[in-house]
N, C-alpha and C positions, 0 to 999 in steps of 0.2 A: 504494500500500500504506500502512493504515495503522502510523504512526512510534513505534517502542517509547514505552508508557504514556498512548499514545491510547487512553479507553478505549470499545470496541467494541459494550459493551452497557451496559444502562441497573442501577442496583441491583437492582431487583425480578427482569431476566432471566439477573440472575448469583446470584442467589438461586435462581431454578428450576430453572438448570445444575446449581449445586451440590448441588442436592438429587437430581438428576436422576444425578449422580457417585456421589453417597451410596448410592443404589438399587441402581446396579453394583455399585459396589465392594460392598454388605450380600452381594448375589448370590454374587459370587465367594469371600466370606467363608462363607457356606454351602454351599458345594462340600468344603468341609474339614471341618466339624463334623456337616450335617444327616445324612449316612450311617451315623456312629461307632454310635449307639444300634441302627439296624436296621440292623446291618453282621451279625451273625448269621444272621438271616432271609433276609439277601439272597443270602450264601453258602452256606447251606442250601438255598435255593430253585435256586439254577442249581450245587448239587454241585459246591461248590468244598471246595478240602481247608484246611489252618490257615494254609499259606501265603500263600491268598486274602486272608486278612487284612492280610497286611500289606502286600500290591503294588497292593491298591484304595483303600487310604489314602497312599501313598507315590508313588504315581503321576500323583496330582496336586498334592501339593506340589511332587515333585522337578521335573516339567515348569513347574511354575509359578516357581520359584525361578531356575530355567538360562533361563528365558525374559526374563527383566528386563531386561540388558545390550541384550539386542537390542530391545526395546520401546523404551530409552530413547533411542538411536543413531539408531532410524525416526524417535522423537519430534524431534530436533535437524536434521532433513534433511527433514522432508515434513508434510503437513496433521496437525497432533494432533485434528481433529473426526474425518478418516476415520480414524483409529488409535482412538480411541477406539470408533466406532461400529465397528472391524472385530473391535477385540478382543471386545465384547459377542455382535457374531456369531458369533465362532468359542467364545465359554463358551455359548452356546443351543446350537449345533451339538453341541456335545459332551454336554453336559443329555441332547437328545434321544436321541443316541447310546446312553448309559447306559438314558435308560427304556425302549430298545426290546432291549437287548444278553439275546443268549439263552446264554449262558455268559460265565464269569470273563473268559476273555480280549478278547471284546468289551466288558466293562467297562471292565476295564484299561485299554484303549485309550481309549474314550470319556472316562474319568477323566485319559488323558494330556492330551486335547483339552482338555477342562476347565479342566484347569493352565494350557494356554498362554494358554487367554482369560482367566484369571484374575489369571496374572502382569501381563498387558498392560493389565488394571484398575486394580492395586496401585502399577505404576509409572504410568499417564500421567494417574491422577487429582491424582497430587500435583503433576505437571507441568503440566495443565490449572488446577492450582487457582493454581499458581504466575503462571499467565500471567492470572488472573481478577483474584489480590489482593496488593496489596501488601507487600511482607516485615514489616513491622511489626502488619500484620492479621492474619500467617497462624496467628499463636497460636489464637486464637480458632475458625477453621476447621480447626481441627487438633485441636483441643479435640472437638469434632465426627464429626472423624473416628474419635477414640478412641474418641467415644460409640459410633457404630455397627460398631466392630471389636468393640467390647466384646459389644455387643447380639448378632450374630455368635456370637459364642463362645459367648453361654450359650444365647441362641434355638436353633441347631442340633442340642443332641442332644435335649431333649424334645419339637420341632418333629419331630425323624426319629422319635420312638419312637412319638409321635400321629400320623403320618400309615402307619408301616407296622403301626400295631393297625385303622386304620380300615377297614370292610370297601369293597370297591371304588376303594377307593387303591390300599392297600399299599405299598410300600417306591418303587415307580418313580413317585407322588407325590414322592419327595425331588426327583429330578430334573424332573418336570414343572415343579416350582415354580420352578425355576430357568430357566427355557425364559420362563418367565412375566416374571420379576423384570426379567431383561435384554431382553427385547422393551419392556416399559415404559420403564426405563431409555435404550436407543436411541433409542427416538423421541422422546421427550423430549428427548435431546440434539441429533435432528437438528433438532426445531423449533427451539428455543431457542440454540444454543451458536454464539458467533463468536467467532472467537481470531485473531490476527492470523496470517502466518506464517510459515514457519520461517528463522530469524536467517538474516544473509548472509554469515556466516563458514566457516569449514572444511567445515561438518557439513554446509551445507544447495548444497554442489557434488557433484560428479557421481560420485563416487566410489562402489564398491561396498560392500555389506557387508561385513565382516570375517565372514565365515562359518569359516574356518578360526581365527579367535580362539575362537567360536561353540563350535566342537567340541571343541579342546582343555580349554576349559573345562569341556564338561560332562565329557569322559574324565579332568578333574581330581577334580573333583567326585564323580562316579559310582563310581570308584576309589576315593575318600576314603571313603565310605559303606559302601562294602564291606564293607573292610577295616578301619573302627569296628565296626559289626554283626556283624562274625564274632570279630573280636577278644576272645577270653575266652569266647567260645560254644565256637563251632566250631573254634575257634584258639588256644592259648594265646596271650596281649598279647609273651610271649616264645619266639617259634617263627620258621624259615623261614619259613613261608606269610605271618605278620603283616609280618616284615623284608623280603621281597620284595614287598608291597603297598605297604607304606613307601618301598621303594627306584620304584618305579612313580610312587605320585602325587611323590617328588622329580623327577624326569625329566621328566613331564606336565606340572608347575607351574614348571619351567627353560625349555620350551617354550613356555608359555603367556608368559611375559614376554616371554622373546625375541620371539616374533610379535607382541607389542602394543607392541614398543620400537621396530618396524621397518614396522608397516603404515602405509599413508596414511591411514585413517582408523579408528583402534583402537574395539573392542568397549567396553573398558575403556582410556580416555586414560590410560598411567601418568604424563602431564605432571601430573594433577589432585593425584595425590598429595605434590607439590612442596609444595601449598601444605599449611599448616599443621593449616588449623583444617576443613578437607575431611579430609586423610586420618585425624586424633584422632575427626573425626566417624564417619567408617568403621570404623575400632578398636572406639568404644563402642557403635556399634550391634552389630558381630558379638559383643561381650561380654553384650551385654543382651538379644540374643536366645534363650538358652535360658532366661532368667524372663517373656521373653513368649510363647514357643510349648513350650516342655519343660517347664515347671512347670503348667500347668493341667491337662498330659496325666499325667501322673506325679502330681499330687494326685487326680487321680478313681480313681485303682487306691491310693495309700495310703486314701483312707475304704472301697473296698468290701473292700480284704482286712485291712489291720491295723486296720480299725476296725469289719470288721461290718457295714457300712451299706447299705444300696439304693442303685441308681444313683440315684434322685429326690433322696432324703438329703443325698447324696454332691456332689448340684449347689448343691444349697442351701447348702454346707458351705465351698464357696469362695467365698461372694459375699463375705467380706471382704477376699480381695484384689481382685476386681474395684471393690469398695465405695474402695476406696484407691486404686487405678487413676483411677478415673471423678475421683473430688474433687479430688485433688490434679491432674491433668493437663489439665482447666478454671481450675482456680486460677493456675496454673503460666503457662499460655498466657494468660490476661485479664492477670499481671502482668507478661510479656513481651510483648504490646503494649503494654500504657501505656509501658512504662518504656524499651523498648529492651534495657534487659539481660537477662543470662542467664547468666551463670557461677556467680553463687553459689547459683542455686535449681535447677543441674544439680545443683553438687556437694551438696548437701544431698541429691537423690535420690539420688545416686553413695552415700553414707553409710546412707539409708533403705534401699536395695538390699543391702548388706553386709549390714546390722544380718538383717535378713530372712531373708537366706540363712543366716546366724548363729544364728539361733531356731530355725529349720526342720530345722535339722543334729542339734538335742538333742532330738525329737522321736522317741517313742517307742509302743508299743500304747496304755501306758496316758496318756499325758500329758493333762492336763484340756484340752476342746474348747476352754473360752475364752481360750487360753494358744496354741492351733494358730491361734485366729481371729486373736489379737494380734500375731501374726507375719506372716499372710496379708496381714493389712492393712499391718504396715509394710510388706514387700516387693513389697504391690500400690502402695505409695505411689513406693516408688522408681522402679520401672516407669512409671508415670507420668508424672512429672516427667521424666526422660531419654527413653524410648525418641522419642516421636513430635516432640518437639523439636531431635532433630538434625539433623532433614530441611530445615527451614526456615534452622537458623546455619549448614548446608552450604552451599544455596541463596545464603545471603547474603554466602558467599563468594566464589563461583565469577561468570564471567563470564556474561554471558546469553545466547553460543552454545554453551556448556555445561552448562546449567540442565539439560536433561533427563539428560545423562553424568551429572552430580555426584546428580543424585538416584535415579538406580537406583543407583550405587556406594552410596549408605548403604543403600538398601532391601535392595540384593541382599545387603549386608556380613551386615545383623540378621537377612533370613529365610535364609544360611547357616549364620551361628554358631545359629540355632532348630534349624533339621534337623541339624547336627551333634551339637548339646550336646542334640538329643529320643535321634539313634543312639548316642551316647557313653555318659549318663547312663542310657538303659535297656538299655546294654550292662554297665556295671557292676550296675547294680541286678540284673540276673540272674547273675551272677556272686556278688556277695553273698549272694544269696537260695541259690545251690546251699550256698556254702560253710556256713551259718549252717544253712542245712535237716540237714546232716550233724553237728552240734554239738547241736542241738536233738531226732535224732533224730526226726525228724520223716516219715514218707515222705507224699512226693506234696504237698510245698510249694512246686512250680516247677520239679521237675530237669529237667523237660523243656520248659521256655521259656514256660510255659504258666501263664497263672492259675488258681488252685488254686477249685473250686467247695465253697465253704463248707458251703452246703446239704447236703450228701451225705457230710458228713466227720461223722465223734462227736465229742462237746465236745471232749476229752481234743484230738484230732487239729486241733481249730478255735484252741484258744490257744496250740499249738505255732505254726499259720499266722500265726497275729495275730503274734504275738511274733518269728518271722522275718521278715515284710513289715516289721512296726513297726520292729527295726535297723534293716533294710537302707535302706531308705527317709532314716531319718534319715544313716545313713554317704550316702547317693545327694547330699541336697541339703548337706551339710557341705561334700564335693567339688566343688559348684558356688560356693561360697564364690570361687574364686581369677576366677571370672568378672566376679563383680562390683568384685572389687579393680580388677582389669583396667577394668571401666568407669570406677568413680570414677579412676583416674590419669589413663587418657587425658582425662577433661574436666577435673580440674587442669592437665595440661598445656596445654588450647587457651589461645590470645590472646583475647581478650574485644573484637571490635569491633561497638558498638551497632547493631542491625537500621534497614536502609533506611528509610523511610517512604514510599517510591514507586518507580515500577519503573524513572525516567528515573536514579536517582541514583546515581553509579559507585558499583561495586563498591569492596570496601576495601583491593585494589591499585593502584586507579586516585586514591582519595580523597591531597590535597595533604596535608601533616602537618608541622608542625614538623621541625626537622633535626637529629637525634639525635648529640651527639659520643660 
């Protein structure tokens, strides 16, 4: 076997890996976005009712979010090329699933499929990439990666709206495409991709899943979701029904530790969070995940209702925080390889991120566009700089039979605190929107959970809406203010130890150091 930081392949065929990575991972990134645009059409086509909407979008995140832990657990114990090429088969599987599904709940299902090749994309690309390049490189390959997350996010809703206007597509073009992307993707890896394999420590002995970790965590989680989602809807925030979901995920999430304190081989190591600069990394990622998956979702309904705007508009309207995103997290990564460091150009994001959330907060019907863009882009700046960076100072922490553990813990940490702070944050904002509709007089500005069709309303009725989406909206991202504090402390608080330069070089528990009195 070749000897950790033997390396395996030549530059040019970890280049074609990488890129080969890249194609999956864009795939699995459009499993989330290409639908959103022809998600009308589609539930109109197979009569589905409003509900549909939300269980065909939700059912692959949340499958793809609860799936990470266990992607990353396979990755530290068995072959990462067949993990790799299994997760791409089971997202085609489910692609196809969907383009052939003749009611909602054959979607459902296929969009669960989805998730889980998707999640397995999300975690073992960076685990793969980990074991390609060096800690000191990965800025740079990360930088990359953001590009094509980014690309992702805006390519998928005018990709779905172009492919379900075109005649002889239609909306199950969304998923063909994806059947496409990841069969490219696979074979590409299987020509090309050799990774050494799996470490000879705990993880890669005999031991079983932790399946029972597995589960408790999603009845953590699932329970949490609920009980955010109903909370102030269906529920007042101060009712039995809220205090008894509350008292549920307490008990689920007492259980969930206990079983990961006491298995032989845990879903989630909670030994990882001993160390310092692993668990602030985990912290700031579940902080900084609803400015990377809740704030694009919740700006595309602030420009169509409190601003009036078309969906086309409306996309075009946030490329300055992606525009901030993209610069600064290329910038960020070229100056965290040269230099090794990385503390003071987190916390500068940690501060761009506040500041963001801060601007966004005062935001109103009328507030002048170049004043929304100038805040978009600090808070896309902040974003940048922190979120994809703390996968790598995790990595650089942890041991290297724990490389794949430590990197799903940050990934799953961010796309948790996303789906929490997308159901948290659009559970307030309809709560606002009732309370504000009732002040403004206004009827049929959201009482019933529902975006308000402007089209069909009289002016009189249209600046009442504007003007209640426009509060609410601004109280919505105010409230996420305390997210971002939360990031910027936790990377004040990490220790600063400079990035490896190769993969042979201990870790920074194991590195000799002077003798501290």
């Amino acid at each position: 076997m070749a000897q950790l930081g033997t390396p395996l392949m030549s530059p040019a065929e970890t280049r074609r890996a990488f890129r080969a990575l890249l194609l999956g991972l864009f795939a699995g990134l459009l499993a989330g976005t290409v639908v959103v645009t022809a998600l009308p059409r589609v539930v109109t086509d197979l009569e589905g009712g409003q509900a549909a909407f939300t269980w065909v979008v939700a059912a692959t995140t949340v499958s793809s979010t609860l799936s990470l832990p266990l992607w990353g657990k396979l990755a530290d114990r068995t072959d990462r090329k067949t993990l790799i090429e299994c997760s791409l088969g089971l997202f085609a599987l489910g692609s196809a699933w969907c383009a052939l599904a003749g009611d909602v709940g054959q979607l459902v299902a296929g969009r669960a499929v989805q998730g889980l090749g998707a999640g397995g994309v999300n975690a073992l690309a960076q685990v793969v990439m980990a074991a390609l390049v060096p800690p000191r490189e990965r800025g740079r390959y990360n930088g990359r990666i953001t590009l094509v997350v980014t690309a992702g996010t805006v390519a998928g809703p005018p990709l779905g709206g172009l492919l379900a206007d075109t005649p002889g597509v239609g909306w199950r073009g969304c998923f063909h495409l994806g059947v496409l992307l990841a069969a490219g993707a696979g074979l590409t890896l299987h020509r090309t991709l050799r990774l050494p394999g799996p470490g000879s420590g705990r993880a890669a002995h005999g031991t079983r899943p932790d399946l029972w970790g597995a589960a408790l965590l999603t009845a953590v989680v699932g329970t949490l979701l609920l009980a955010v989602t109903r909370a102030g809807t269906s529920a007042p925030w101060v009712s039995w029904p809220t205090a008894g979901a509350a008292c549920a995920v307490l008990v689920l999430a007492v259980l969930f530790v206990r079983r990961e304190s006491r298995a032989a081989d845990p879903l989630v190591p909670l030994r990882l969070l001993r160390d310092r600069t692993v668990a602030l990394s985990a912290l700031a990622g579940f902080a900084v995940g609803p400015a990377l998956f809740a704030a694009p979702a919740l700006l595309g309904q602030y420009f169509q209702t409190a601003r009036a705007q078309s969906p086309a508009v409306s996309g075009l309207l946030t490329l300055p925080m992606i525009a901030g995103l993209l610069v600064t997290s290329g910038v960020a990564g070229r100056l965290i390889a040269a230099r090794g460091r990385w503390k003071r150009l987190l916390a500068v994001g940690g501060l761009l991120l506040v500041l963001g959330f801060s601007l966004m907060g005062t935001v109103t019907a009328d507030t002048p566009l170049p004043l929304v863009g100038a805040a978009l882009f600090t808070g896309g700046a902040g974003v940048g700089i922190v979120s994809q960076n703390l996968v790598p100072i995790a990595q650089n922490a942890a041991p290297p039979d724990d490389l794949g553990a430590t990197t799903t813990l940050v990934v799953l940490s961010r796309s948790l605190g996303g789906v929490l702070g997308l159901a948290a944050l659009g559970s307030l904002l309809t709560a606002r929107v009732d309370a504000l509709s009732s002040a403004h007089a206004a009827a049929g500005t959201g009482l019933d959970g529902g975006l308000p069709d402007l089209g069909t309303l009289p002016p009189s009725a249209v600046e009442n809406v504007r003007a209640v989406y426009g509060q609410a909206f601004g109280d919505v991202f105010a409230a996420a203010v305390p997210f971002a504090l939360l990031a910027l402390a936790a990377v004040l608080l990490m220790r600063e130890t400079p990035l490896r330069t190769a993969h042979g070089e201990p870790g920074p528990e194991q590195e000799p150091g002077p003798v501290r009195t």
